[in-house]
DRENTI-117016 format. One line per field, with one value per residue (C-alpha): x, y, z; residue number from 1; residue in one letter. Coordinates in Angstrom, 1 decimal. Layout:
c1 = (X ...) .
c2 = (Y ...) .
c3 = (Z ...) .
num = (NUM ...) .
residu = (A ...) .
REM end
This chain:
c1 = (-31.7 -30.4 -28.8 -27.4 -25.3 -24.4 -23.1 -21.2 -19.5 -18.4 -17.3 -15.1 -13.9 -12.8 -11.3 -8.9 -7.9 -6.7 -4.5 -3.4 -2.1 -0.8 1.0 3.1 6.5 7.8 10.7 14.4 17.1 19.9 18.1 19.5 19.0 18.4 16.7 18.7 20.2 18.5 20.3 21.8 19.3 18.3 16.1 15.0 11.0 11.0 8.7 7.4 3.7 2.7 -0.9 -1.3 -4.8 -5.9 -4.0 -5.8 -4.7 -2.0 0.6 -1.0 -0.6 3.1 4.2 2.4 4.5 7.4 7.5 6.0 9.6 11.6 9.7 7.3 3.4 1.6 -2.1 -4.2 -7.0 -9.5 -13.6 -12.5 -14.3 -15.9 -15.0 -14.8 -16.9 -13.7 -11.2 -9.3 -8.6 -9.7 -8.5 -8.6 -6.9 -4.2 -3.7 -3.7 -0.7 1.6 0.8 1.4 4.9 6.0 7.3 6.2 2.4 -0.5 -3.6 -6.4 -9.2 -12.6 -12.0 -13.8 -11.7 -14.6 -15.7 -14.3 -15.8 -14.3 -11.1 -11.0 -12.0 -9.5 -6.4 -7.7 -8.0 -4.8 -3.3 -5.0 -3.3 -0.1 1.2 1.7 2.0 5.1 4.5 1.4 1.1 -1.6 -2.4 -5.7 -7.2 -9.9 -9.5 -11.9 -10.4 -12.8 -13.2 -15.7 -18.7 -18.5 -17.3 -20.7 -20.9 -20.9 -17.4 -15.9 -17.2 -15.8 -12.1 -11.7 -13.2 -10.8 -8.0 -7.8 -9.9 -9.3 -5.3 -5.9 -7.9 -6.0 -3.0 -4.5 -6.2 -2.3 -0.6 -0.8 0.8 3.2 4.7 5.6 7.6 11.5 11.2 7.6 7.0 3.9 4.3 1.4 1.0 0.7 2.6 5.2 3.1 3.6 1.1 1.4 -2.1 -1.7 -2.7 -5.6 -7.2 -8.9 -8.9 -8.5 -10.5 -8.5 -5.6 -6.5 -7.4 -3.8 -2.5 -4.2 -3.0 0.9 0.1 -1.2 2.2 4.2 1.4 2.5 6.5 6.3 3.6 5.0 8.7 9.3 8.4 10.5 7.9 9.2 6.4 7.0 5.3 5.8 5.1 5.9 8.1 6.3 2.4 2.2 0.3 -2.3 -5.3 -7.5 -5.5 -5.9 -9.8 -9.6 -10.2 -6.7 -5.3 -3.5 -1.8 -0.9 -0.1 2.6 4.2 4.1 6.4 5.3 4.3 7.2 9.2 7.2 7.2 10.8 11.0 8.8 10.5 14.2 12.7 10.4 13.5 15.7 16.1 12.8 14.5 16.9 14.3 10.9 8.7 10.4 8.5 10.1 10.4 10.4 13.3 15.3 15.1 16.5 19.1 20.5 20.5 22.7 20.3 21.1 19.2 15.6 14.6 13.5 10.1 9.6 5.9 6.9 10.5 11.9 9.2 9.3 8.0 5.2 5.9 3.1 0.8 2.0 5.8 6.5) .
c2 = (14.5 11.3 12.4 15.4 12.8 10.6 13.1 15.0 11.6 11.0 14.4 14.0 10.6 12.6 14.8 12.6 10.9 14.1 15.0 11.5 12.0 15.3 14.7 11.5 11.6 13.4 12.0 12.8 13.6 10.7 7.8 5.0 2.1 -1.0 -3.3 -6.1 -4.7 -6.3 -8.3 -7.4 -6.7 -10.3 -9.3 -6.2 -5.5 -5.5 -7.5 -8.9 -7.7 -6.5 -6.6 -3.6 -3.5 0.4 1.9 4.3 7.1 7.8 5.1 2.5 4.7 6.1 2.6 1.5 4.3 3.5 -0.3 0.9 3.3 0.1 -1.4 -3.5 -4.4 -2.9 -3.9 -1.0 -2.8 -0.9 0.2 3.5 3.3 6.5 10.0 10.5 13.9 14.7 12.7 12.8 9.8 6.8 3.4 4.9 7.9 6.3 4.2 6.6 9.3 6.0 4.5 8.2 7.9 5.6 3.4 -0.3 -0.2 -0.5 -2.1 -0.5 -3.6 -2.8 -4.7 -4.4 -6.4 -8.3 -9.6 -13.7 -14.5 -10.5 -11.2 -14.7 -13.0 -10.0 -12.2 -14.5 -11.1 -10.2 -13.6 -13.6 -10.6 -10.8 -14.6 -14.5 -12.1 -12.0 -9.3 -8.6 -5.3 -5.6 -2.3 -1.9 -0.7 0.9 2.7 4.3 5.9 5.5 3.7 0.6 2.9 4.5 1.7 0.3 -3.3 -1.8 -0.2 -3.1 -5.3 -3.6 -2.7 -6.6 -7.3 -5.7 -5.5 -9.1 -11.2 -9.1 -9.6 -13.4 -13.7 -11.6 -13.5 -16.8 -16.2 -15.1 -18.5 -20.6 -17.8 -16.8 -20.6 -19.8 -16.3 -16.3 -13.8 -13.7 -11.5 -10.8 -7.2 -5.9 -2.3 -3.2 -2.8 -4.1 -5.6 -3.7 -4.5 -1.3 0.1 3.1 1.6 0.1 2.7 4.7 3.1 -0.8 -2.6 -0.3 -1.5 -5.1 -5.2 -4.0 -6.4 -8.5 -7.8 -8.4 -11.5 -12.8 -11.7 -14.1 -16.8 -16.2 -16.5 -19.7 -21.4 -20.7 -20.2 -24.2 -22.5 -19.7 -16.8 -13.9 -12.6 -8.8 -6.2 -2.4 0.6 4.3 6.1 9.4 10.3 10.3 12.8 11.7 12.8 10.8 12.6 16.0 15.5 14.5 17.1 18.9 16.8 19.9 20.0 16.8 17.0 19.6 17.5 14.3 12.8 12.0 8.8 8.3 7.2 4.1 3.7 3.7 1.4 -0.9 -1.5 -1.9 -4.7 -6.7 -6.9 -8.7 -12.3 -14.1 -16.5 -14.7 -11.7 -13.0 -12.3 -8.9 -6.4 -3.4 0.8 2.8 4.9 2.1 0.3 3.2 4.1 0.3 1.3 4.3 7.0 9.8 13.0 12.6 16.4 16.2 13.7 16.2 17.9 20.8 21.3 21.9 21.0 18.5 15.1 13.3 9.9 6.9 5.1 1.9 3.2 3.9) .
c3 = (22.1 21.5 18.1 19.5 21.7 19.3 16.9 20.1 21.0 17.6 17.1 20.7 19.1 15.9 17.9 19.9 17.1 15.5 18.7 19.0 15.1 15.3 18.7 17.5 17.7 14.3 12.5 13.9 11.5 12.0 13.4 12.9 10.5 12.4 9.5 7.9 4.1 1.1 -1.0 -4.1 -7.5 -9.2 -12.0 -13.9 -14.9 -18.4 -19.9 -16.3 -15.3 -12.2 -11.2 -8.7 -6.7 -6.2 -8.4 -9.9 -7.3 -5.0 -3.6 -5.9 -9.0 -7.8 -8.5 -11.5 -12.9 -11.4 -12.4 -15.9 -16.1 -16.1 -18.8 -16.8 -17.8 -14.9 -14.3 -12.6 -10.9 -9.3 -8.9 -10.2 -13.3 -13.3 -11.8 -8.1 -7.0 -5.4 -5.7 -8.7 -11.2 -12.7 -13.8 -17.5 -16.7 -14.9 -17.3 -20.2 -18.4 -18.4 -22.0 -22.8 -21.7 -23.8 -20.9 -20.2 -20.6 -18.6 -18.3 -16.5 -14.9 -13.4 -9.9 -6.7 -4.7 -2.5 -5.1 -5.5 -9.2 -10.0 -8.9 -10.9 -14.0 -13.4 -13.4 -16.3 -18.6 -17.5 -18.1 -21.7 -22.4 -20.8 -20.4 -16.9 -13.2 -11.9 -9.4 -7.1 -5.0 -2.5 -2.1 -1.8 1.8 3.3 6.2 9.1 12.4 14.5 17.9 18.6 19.7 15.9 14.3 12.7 10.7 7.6 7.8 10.1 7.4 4.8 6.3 6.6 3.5 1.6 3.4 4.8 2.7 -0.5 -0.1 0.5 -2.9 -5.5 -3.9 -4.1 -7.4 -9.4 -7.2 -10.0 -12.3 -9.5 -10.0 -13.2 -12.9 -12.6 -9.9 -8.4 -5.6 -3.5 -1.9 0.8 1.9 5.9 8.9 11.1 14.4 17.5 19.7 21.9 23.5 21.2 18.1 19.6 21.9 18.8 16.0 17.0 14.2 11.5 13.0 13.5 9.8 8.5 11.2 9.4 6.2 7.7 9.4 5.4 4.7 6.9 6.1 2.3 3.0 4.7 2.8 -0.3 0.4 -1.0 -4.4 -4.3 -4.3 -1.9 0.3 2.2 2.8 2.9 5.2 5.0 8.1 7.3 6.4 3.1 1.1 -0.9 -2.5 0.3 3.0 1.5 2.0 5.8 8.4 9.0 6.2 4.7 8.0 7.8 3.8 4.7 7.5 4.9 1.7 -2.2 -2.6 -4.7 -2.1 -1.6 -5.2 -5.5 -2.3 -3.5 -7.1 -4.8 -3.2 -6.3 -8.1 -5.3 -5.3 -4.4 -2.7 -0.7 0.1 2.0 5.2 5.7 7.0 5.3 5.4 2.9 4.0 5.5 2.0 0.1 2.7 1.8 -1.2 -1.0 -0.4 1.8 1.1 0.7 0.6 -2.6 -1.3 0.9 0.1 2.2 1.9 5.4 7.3 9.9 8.9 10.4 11.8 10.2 12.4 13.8 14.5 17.6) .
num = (1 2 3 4 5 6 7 8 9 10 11 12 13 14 15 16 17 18 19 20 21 22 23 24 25 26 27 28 29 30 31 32 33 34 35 36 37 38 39 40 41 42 43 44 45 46 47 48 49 50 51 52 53 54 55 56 57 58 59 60 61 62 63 64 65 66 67 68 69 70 71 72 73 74 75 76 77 78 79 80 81 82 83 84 85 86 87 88 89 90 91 92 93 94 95 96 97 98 99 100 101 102 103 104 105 106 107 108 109 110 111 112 113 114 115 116 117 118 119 120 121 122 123 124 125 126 127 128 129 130 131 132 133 134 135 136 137 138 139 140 141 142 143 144 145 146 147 148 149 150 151 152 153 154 155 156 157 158 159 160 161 162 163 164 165 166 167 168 169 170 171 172 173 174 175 176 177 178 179 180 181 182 183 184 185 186 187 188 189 190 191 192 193 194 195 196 197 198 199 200 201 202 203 204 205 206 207 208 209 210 211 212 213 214 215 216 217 218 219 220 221 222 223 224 225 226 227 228 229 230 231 232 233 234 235 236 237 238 239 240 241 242 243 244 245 246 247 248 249 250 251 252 253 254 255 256 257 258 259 260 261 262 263 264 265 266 267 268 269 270 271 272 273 274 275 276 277 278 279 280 281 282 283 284 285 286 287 288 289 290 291 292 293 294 295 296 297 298 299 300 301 302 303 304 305 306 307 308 309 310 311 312 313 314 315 316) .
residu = (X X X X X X X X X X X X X X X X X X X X X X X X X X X X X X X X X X X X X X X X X X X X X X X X X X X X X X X X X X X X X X X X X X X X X X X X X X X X X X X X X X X X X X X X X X X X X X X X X X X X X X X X X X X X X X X X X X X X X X X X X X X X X X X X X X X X X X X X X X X X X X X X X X X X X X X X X X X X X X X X X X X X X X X X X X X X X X X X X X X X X X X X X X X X X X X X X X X X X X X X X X X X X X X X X X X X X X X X X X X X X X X X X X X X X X X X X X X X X X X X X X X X X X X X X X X X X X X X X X X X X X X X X X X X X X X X X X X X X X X X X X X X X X X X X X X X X X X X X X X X X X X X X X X X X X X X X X X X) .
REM end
């Protein structure tokens, strides 16, 4: 009886999450633009590598393409090593479609991102191979909406383990390298902080462990500002469709409400090729940072062309 329970509670908890994702405000044509501008372009990619964790699939792999376009050396490092039952891609495959291009080039590294002696040995390969990192993406997350009561060790452990501690590693592991770029930049896939009940009431250690991916963010821009490494990070204003999304219950719903991950891609290369020094401890959207730049119809990122869009967690 017990497990009849459990499993109804957990259902009721999936359940409420759903309607709490569904029922968030949706994107309104016109809003305004209330972010500071970037500065103008400092530096182009070519011949600067990017090391890129989890980017075998989705957001990740939208820009290793992207920065591999302009000529860049983009590392894919992820566990994908072999096929996913359902999930489609690997590091290898990834890094085949851009060498394939004829674009930049890419290198694809077996990482699992808890892992401290892994991540050491990741960036030393890389380093062998390539001179130096100029860029590091922390992309790499794991997510699990769930409230406290279905929230076990194991996932709690491993949201913070790779969102947190793995984006304080790989950082602190490519430092030494970062030193030496021109025009080193550390860009993290989290949020700006609102700490409205919202984001907590379902889903609070997910959110605390993005949290604490921004919050390595500002420790980065300050502690390493005196060196003239620029520390952001980066967060969709839509849902955006990926493969991972397209698996979740009522994620083609949500996949028809939701933007490419191109658009984060091309947000993301606007902002690694400002000037370190003049652009750090931002917390940046992907549509604001292309509106600066001059964009005004973005229709064509649309997955569902006239549908309404679907407002991200964490903006309110």
């Amino acid at each position: 009886m017990s497990n009849f329970f459990d499993k109804a509670r957990r259902a009721i908890n999936q359940l409420e999450v759903m309607v709490n994702t569904i029922s968030m405000p949706k994107v309104k044509q016109g809003e305004k633009n209330l972010s500071k501008p970037l500065t103008d372009q400092s530096s182009s990619l070519v011949n600067k590598t990017v090391f890129i964790s989890g980017g075998s699939r989705g957001i990740g792999f939208a820009i290793a393409k992207r920065c591999a376009q302009e000529g860049a050396t983009v590392v894919i490092a992820a566990k994908t090593a072999e096929p996913h039952p359902t999930l489609p891609g690997t590091i290898y495959t990834a890094a085949e479609e851009i060498n394939q291009a004829g674009k930049g080039k890419a290198i694809p590294v077996v990482l699992d991102i808890r892992d401290e002696a892994a991540i050491a040995s990741a960036v030393e390969q890389v380093v062998t191979q390539t001179g130096g990192i100029d860029v590091v993406i922390n992309n790499a997350s794991s997510i699990h909406l769930q409230n406290m009561e279905n929230t076990p060790s194991k996932r709690f452990d491993l949201m913070f383990s790779i969102n947190v501690r793995g984006t304080y590693l790989l950082t602190q592991a490519c430092l030494p390298y970062l030193r030496k770029s021109s025009n080193p930049h550390i860009l993290t896939l989290s949020p700006p902080i609102d700490l409205s009940p919202q984001w907590f009431k379902n889903y609070g250690a997910y959110t605390s462990s993005k949290y604490g991916m921004s919050m390595m963010t500002m420790t980065f821009a300050n502690e390493l500002k005196e060196y003239g490494i620029a520390a952001n990070s980066l967060w969709p204003k839509t849902t955006i469709a990926t493969s991972a999304i397209s698996h979740m219950k009522n994620g083609k719903k949500i996949m028809e409400h939701s933007r490419h991950p191109a658009i984060m891609a091309d947000a993301c290369y606007e902002i690694i090729t400002r000037d370190a020094k003049e652009c750090t401890g931002r917390f940046f959207i992907d549509e604001e940072v292309l509106q600066h730049r001059g964009v005004t119809d973005f229709s064509d990122y649309a997955c569902k062309p006239g549908a309404s869009l679907q407002r991200d967690l964490f903006l309110s």
